[in-house]
N, C-alpha and C positions, 0 to 999 in steps of 0.2 A: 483672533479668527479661530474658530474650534473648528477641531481635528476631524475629520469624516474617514471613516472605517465603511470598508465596503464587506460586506462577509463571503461573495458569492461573485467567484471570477469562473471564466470558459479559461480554459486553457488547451491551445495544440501542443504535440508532443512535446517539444522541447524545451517548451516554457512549463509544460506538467512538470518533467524530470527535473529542471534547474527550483521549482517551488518545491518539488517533494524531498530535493535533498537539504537545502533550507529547513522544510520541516521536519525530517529527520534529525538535521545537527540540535534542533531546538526539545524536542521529544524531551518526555520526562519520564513516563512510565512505559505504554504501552505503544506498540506498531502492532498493526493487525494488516496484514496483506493477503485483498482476494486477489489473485492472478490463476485463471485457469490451467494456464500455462506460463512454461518459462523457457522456453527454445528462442533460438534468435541474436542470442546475443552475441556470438561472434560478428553479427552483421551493425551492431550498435555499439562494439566494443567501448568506445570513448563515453559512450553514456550512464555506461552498468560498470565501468571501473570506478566513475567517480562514486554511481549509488552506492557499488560495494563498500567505499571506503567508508562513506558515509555512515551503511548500517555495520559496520567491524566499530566505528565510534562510537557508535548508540549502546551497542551491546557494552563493552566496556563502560560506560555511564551507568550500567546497569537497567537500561530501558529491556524489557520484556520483547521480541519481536515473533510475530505468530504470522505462518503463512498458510494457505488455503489456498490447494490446487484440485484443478479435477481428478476422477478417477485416471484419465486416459496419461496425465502426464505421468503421474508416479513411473505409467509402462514407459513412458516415449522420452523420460528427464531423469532416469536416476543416475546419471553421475553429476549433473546439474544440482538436483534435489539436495545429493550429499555433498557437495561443497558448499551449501548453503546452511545446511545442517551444521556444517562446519565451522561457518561463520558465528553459529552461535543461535539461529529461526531453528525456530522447532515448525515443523510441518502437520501439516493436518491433510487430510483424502477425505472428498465427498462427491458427490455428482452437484456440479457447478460451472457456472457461466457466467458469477456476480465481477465485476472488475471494478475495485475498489481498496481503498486502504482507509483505516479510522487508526488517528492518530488522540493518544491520549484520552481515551475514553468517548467526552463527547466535546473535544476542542477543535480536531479538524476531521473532515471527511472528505474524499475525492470519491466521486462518481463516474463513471459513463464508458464507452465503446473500448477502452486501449487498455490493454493489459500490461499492468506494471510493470510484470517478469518477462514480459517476453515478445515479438516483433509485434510491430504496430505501423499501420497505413499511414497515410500522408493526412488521411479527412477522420483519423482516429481525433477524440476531445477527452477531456476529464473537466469537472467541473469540481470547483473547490468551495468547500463551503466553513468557513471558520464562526464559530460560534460568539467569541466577541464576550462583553459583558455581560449581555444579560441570559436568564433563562430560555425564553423561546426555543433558541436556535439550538442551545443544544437539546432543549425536551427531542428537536424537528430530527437531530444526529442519531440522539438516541434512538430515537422509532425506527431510523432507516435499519440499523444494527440489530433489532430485531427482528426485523424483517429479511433481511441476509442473512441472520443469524451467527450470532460468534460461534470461535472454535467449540468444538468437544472433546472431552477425554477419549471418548470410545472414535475420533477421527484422528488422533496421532499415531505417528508415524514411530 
């Protein structure tokens, strides 16, 4: 019986969180995280203790992790900011609203309304999109990433 690989799942919250941190532990190189913000998480406590642990193990593997927040949180998050900093994410500032994370270049992307870092609705989704074997899907990762655009120098923190 062959194997069927799906590349492209909807996820609600909490099945995003339990896949992203799977994707995390799995990470090789890079995490790149768009989160406009990142307030909230006392209200989610159990769910950003496990991500933190998750991305404190990536960094030690020596995965790269790159965060991208809006202008407004740098004012509304900076003791947030700096404990993340702390963790090891280097931070970026831009005027942003993209909510997204691209893991490994062009192996996984999450899409859509819920911001990674920080409180998210009940009818919030992210969609996953894993590029699999062949080229297509990631040429399709790569384009979104240009399109959001990765970090910048002249946006670190």
């Amino acid at each position: 019986m062959p194997i069927s690989f799906n590349p492209v799942k909807i996820l609600k919250p909490l099945d995003f969180f339990a896949s992203l941190v799977n994707d995390i532990n799995e990470a090789k190189k890079e995490i790149i995280i768009y989160s406009p913000f990142v307030s909230g998480w006392e209200q989610q406590a159990a769910v950003y203790k496990q991500l933190e642990s998750s991305i404190r193990e990536a960094v030690k593997r020596g995965v790269n992790i790159k965060l991208i927040v809006d202008e407004k949180a740098r004012k509304e998050s900076e003791k947030t900011l700096k404990n993340l900093q702390n963790l090891g994410i280097e931070i970026y500032v831009r005027a942003t609203h993209v909510k997204a994370v691209v893991i490994d270049g062009d192996r996984i992307l999450y899409l859509g309304s819920l911001n990674p870092l920080s409180y998210w609705g009940k009818d919030d989704i992210m969609i996953r999109v894993e590029a699999g074997p062949g080229p297509i899907i990631k040429r399709e990762i790569r384009s979104a990433l240009e399109i959001i655009g990765p970090p910048k120098d002249e946006e670190k923190v």
